[in-house]
Every structure is written in C-alpha cells, then in structure tokens.
VODO-566915 format. One line per 4 residues: number of its first residue (from 1); their letters; for each residue x, y, z of C-alpha. Coordinates in Angstrom, 2 decimals. Each point is the difference from the previous one (the first is absolute). Last residue first. Example, Ala and Ser with C-alpha at 12.3 -4.5 7.8 and 13.67 -1.06 7.14 Angstrom:
residues 2
2 = SA = 13.67 -1.06 7.14; -1.37 -3.44 0.66;
***
This chain:
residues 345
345 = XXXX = -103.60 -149.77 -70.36; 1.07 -0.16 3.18; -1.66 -1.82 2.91; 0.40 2.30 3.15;
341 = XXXX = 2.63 -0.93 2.75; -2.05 -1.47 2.66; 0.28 0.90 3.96; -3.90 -0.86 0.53;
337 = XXXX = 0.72 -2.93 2.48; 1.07 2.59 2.63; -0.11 3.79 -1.15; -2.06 1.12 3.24;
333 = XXXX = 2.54 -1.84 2.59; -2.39 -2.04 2.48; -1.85 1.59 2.53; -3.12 -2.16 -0.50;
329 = XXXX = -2.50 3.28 -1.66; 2.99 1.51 -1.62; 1.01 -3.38 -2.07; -3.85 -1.08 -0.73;
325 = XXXX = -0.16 3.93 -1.29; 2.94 -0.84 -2.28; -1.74 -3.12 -0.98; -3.14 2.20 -0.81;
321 = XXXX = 1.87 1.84 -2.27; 1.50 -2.83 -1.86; -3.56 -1.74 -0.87; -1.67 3.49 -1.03;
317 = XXXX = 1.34 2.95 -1.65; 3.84 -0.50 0.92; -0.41 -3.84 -1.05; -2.93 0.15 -2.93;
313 = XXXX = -0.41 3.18 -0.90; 3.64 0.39 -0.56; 0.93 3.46 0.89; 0.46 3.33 -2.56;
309 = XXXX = -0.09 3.35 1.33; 1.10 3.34 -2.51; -1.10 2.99 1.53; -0.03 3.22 -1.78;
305 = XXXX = 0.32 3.81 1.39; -2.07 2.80 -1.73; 1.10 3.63 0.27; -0.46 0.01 -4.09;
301 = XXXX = 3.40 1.48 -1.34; 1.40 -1.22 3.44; -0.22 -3.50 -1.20; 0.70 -1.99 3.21;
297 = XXXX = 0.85 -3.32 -0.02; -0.20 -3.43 2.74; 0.87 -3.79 -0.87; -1.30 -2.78 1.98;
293 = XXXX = 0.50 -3.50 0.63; -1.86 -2.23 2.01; 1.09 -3.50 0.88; -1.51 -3.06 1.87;
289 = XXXX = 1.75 -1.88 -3.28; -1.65 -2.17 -2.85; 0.64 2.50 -2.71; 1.89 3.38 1.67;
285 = XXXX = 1.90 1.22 -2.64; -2.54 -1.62 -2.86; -2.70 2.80 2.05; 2.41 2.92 -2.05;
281 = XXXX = 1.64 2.73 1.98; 1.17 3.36 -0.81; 3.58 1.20 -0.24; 0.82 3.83 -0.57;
277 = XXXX = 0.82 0.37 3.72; 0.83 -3.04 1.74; -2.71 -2.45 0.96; -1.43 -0.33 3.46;
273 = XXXX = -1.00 -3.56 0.96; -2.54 -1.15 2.82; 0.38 -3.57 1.26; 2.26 0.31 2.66;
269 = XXXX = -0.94 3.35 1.40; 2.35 1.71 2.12; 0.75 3.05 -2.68; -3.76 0.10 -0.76;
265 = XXXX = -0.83 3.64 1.18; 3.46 1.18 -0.42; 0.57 -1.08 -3.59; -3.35 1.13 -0.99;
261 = XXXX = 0.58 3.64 1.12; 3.56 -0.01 -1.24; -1.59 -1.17 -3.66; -2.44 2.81 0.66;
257 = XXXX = 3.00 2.69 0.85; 2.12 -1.27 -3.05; -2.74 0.41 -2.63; -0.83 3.33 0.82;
253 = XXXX = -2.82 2.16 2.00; -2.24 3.21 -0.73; -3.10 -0.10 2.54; -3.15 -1.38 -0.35;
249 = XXXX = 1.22 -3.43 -1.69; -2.93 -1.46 -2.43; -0.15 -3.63 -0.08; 0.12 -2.37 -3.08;
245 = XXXX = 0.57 -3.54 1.10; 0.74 -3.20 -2.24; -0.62 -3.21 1.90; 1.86 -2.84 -1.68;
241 = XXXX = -1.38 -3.58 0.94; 1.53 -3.60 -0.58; -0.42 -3.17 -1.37; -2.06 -1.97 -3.02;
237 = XXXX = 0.52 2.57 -3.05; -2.21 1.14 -2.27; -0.67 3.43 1.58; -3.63 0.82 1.98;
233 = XXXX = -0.19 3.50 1.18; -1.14 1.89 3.03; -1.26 3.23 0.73; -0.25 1.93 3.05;
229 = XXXX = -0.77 3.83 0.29; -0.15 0.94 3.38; -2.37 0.94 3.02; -0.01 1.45 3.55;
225 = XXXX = 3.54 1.17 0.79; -0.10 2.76 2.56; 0.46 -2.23 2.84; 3.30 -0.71 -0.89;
221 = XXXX = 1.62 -3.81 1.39; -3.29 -1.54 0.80; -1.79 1.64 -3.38; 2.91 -1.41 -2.19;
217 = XXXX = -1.14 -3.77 1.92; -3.63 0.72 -0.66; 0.73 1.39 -3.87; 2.03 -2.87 -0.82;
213 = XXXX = -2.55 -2.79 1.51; -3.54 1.94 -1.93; 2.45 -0.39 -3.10; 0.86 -3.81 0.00;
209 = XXXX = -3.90 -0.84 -0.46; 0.72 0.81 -3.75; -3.42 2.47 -1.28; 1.62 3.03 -1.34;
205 = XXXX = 0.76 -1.94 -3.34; -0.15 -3.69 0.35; 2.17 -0.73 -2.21; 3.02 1.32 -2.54;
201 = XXXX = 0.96 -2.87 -2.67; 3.24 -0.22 -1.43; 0.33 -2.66 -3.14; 2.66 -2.36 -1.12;
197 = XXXX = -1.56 -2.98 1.63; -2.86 1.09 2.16; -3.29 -1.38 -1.76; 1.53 -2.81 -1.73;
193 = XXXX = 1.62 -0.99 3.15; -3.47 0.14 1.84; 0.69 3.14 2.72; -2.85 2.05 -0.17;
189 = XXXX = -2.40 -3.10 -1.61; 0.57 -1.75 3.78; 1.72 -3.01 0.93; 0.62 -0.72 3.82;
185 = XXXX = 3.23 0.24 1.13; 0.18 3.94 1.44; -0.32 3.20 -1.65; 3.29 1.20 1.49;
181 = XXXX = 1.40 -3.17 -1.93; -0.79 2.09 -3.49; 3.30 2.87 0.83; -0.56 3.43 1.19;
177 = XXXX = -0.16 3.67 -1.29; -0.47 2.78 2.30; -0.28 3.81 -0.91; -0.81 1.40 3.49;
173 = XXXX = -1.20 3.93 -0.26; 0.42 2.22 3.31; -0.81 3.78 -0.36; -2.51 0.83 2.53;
169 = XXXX = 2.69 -0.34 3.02; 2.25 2.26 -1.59; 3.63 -1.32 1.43; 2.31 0.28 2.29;
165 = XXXX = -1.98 -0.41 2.75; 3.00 -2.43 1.46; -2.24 -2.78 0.62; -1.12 0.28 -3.47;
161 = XXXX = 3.27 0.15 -1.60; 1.62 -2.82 1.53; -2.87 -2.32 0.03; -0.80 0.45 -3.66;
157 = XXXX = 1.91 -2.94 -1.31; -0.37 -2.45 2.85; -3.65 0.89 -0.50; -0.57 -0.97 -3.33;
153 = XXXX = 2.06 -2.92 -0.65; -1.83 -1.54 3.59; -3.45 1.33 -1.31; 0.47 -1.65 -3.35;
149 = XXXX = 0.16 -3.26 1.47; -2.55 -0.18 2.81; 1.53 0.56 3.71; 0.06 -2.75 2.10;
145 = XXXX = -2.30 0.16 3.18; 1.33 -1.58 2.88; -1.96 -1.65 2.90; 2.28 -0.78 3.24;
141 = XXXX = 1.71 3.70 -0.16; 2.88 1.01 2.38; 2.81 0.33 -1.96; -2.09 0.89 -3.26;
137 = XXXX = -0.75 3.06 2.16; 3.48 1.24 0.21; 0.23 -1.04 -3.55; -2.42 2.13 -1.65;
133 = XXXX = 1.70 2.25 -2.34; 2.81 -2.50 -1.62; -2.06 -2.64 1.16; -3.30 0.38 -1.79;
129 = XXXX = -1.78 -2.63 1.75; -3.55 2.08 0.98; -0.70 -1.00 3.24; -3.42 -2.06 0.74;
125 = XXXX = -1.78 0.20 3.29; -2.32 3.20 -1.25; -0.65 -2.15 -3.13; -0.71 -2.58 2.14;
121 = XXXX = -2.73 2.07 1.96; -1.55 1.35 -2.50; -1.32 -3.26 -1.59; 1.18 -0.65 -3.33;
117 = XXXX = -1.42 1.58 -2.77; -3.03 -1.05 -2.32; 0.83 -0.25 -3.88; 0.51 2.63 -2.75;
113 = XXXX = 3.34 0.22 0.57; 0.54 3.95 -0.13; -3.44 1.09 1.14; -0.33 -3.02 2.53;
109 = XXXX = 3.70 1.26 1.28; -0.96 3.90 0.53; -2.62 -0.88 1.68; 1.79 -2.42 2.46;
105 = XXXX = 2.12 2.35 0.88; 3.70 -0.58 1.19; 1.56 -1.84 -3.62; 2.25 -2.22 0.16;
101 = XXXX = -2.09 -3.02 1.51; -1.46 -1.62 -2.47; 2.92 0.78 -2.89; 0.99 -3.81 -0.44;
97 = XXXX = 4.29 -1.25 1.47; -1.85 -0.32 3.26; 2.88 -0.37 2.47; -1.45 -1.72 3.07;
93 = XXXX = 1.79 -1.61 3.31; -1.29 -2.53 1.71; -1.95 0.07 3.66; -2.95 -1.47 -1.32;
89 = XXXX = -1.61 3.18 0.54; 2.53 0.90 -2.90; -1.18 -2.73 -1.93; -3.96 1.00 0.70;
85 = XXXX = 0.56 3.65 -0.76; 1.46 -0.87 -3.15; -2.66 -2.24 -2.01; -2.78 1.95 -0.70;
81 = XXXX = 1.92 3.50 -1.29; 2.74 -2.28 -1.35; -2.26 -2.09 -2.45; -1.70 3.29 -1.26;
77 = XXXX = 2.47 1.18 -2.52; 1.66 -2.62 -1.56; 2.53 -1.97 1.83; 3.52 0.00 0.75;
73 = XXXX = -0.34 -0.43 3.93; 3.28 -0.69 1.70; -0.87 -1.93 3.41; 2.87 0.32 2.77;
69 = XXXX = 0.65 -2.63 2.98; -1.30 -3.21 -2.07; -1.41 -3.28 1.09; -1.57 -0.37 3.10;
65 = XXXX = -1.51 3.41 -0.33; -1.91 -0.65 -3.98; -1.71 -2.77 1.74; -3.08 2.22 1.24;
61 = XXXX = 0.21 1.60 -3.47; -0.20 -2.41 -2.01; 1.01 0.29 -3.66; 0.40 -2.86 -2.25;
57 = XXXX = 3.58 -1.03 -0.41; 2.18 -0.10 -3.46; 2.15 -3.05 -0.35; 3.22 0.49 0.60;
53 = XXXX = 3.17 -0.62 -2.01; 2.47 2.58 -0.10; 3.77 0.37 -1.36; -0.38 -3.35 -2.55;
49 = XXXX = -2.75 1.58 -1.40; -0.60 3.88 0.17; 0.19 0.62 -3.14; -3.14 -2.29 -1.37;
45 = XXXX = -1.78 3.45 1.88; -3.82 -1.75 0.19; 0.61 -3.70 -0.28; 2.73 0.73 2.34;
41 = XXXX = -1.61 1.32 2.58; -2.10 -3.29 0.39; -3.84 -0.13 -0.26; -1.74 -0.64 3.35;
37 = XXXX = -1.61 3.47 0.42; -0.03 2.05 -3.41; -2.47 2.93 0.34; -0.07 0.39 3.73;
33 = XXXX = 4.34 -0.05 -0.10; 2.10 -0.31 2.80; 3.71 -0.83 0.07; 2.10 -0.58 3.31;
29 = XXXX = 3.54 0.96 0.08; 2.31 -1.29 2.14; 3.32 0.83 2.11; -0.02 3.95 -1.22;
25 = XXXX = 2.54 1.91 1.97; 3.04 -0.81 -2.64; -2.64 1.65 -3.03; 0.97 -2.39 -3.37;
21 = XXXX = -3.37 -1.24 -0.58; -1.51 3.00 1.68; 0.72 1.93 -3.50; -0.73 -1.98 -2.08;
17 = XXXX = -3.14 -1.54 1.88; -1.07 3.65 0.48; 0.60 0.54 -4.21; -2.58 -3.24 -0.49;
13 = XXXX = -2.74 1.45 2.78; -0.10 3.46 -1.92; 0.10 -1.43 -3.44; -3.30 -1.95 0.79;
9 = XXXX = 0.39 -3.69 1.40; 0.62 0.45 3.40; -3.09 1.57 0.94; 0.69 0.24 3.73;
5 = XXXX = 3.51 -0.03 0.94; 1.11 -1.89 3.41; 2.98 1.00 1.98; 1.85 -2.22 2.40;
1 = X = 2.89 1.61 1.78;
***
C-alpha cells in the first residue's frame, strides 16, 4: 500500500515513518508538510538519512488520490477537521492522529479546544480507533479517530472495572505524569530545558482537553459516569506516560480476583500486558513499543483499588496506535510492523 502522513516533521509524522519504514504492506511513503514544503526530510530528522530521502510535498488535495491509499494526519488541532472529509471523499483512507474528531458534540469540543468543531457530519462518520474496545468497528471504518495519549493509558486501565460496574462511578481520580515530547516540537517556556530539567511541573489543572474524551468514552461503556477528576503532570523525561488510578470498589474484592478480571478481558490482546501480583510497571518497560502495561491492587483497609497504566505517548499513544488501526482497517495481522521489543534502559 501507499500511505501518505501529513505533518511529517512533528514527533507524530517522525515515529509513523519508524514505524511504516519497516511495515511489509507499506510499498511507499509519501511526506506532507504545509509548514516545510520543498525542504528535505533529512534536514529536519538528520536520522533518517541514508534510510529516507524525500523531499517534503505541498498538500493537494485533488492529487492526494493518485498518490496514496491511506492519509495519517499528525497535525494540530484544526488541520484534520478541514482537511479529512475531502481525503476520504477522495476515496483514501484517514487516521487523524489530532483530537478533531473524538469528541461527539461540537459544544463540548469548542469548550475544551477553544476553536470551532468539525462539521457534524464527519464526526458522526469517524470511529473512535481504540482497538482493544473498538475493533469491530475499526474493521469497517474509512475515517479513524486515534485516541489522545492519556486517554489510551487511561482507559485500557479502567476498562475492566467499569464495564464490569465494579466500581463507584463518582470516585475515579487519574494521576498521570508524561514525558516533554507530548507537548510537541515547537519550543515553549513549559518545557525549555532549563525550565523542566530536574523539576515536576503539574498543568493545566481541570482544564486538559483529554478529560471531556475520558469521560465520553467511560459514559459509552456506564451510563452513570458523568465526570472525573483528571490531572496530569509534566516529568523530565522525553518518553512515556504512567496513568495512576484511584477507584472506589462497591463491594469487598482481592488482589487475585481483579488481576483474573484483567487477565480475561485482555488475554487476546497483543499489545496489552498484565503484570504479576506485587509487580507494577514503569513507562522505561514499554519505551518505543505499541505496549501498555498495567499493574492492579486492592487495599482492603481503604476499599480502594489502584491502577497502574503506563504506554509510550508517542507509539501506543499516537504513531503506533494508529498503525495498529491501519492493520485492522486492511485485514492485515494487528501486531504487524509494530512487533518491537522495548528499548531498555
């Protein structure tokens, strides 16, 4: 196949050209970039040379037919809500790597992202490309919508209980901490070296646009979840995501019955990883693999149960996930191209 990958040059559109590099379905890869058109890949990623040389195309959409099957978008917000209609009228493919089309009401979006929403109708046409609870519709989608970072750590790690009513729906707190590239490339004071190194910043308290996503995909699975608490954290690192999840069980459980629970519910799941009892994960176990591990307690003292979730943001929270919807969406094998050991230490 021939995929393209619009806004090659942010850390999105360098981990899909990782990753597609060595994919056995993908024949070519065309780059696209509105920012940088004519400049060559390589004087953006110097890594890339001698593996890919191309120089970076301008965007047309009336062309965009002739010369790819599927269009990745990792763009900001906004590019994705004008753009993907048109390349899926164009009879390609779309995975929009942005958040335009996660979320169902357009309210609720021009709240969260202070900027206008796409129109109704693609959102309504878009499937949300969270395969381990969406693939059946992945299957059949033509316009994906990839899950945001801390969503994906978030919800593979609640799933269980929540679609089990196992829990007390007003007592859900995320803890998440993530690494500087979920920020993006461009500079900014938050994550200037002399800002971040050897410090641990919390942000955008009650305000991230990740939270209005959580609650309308724990809202699909239990109706009687409206709102949570949501906080994230910046850590002076460059990879990875750990989710840590306080929920209140309503009924007296163990250890060994929620690590069952967990084992079931993702026991066909390639990229999903269930850790032994006493061992928790840590997001260096899973660096630059589709991955997520989790570890699941129980203090009975409390009645509380904790969820430990940690992904890299940038493969299992964006570029890698949306290979693995690529995979469902063309019938190939989910795990193909994205079979990668994780890079330790």
């Amino acid at each position: 196949m021939r995929v393209g990958i619009i806004g090659a040059t942010g850390y999105g559109g360098a981990e899909l050209l990782r990753l597609l590099n060595q994919h056995p379905h993908v024949e070519d890869i065309v780059l696209y970039s509105s920012s940088k058109e004519g400049m060559n890949i390589q004087e953006s990623y110097p890594h890339v040379s001698e593996i890919y040389n191309q120089t970076l195309k301008k965007i047309h959409i009336d062309s965009v037919k002739s010369e790819v099957d599927t269009v990745f978008l990792a763009t900001p917000p906004g590019v994705s809500a004008e753009w993907s209609a048109a390349i899926a009228d164009a009879g390609c493919q779309v995975i929009d790597l942005s958040g335009d089309l996660r979320l169902e009401d357009p309210a609720t979006y021009e709240k969260w992202y202070k900027r206008k929403s796409a129109p109704v109708s693609l959102i309504k046409n878009a499937v949300y490309g969270l395969p381990e609870w969406n693939r059946e519709l992945i299957k059949k989608a033509k316009i994906i919508s990839n899950p945001g970072c801390y969503p994906t750590a978030t919800l593979l790690g609640l799933a269980p209980l929540v679609q089990k009513g196992l829990i007390d729906e007003d007592s859900i707190i995320v803890d998440a901490k993530s690494g500087t590239s979920g920020a993006g490339r461009s500079p900014s004071a938050i994550t200037h070296y002399s800002e971040m190194n050897e410090n641990f910043k919390i942000y955008q308290i009650n305000t991230h646009k990740h939270v209005p996503e959580i609650e309308q995909i724990l809202h699909r699975w239990n109706k009687d979840i409206s709102t949570i608490t949501f906080q994230p954290h910046l850590v002076p690192m460059v990879r990875g995501i750990m989710a840590t999840i306080y929920v209140k069980a309503i009924k007296q459980t163990n250890e060994k019955e929620l690590r069952e629970l967990y084992q079931t519910a993702y026991q066909n799941e390639c990229f999903v990883r269930i850790r032994p009892e006493g061992q928790f994960p840590a997001t260096k176990e899973v660096y630059g693999s589709n991955y997520c591990d989790i570890g699941i307690t129980y203090d009975e003292r409390t009645g509380r149960i904790t969820v430990v979730s940690v992904i890299d943001n940038v493969v299992k929270g964006a570029s890698g996930q949306a290979i693995q919807n690529f995979n469902i969406m063309n019938g190939f094998e989910e795990g193909t191209g994205l079979n990668i050991v994780p890079m330790y230490p």
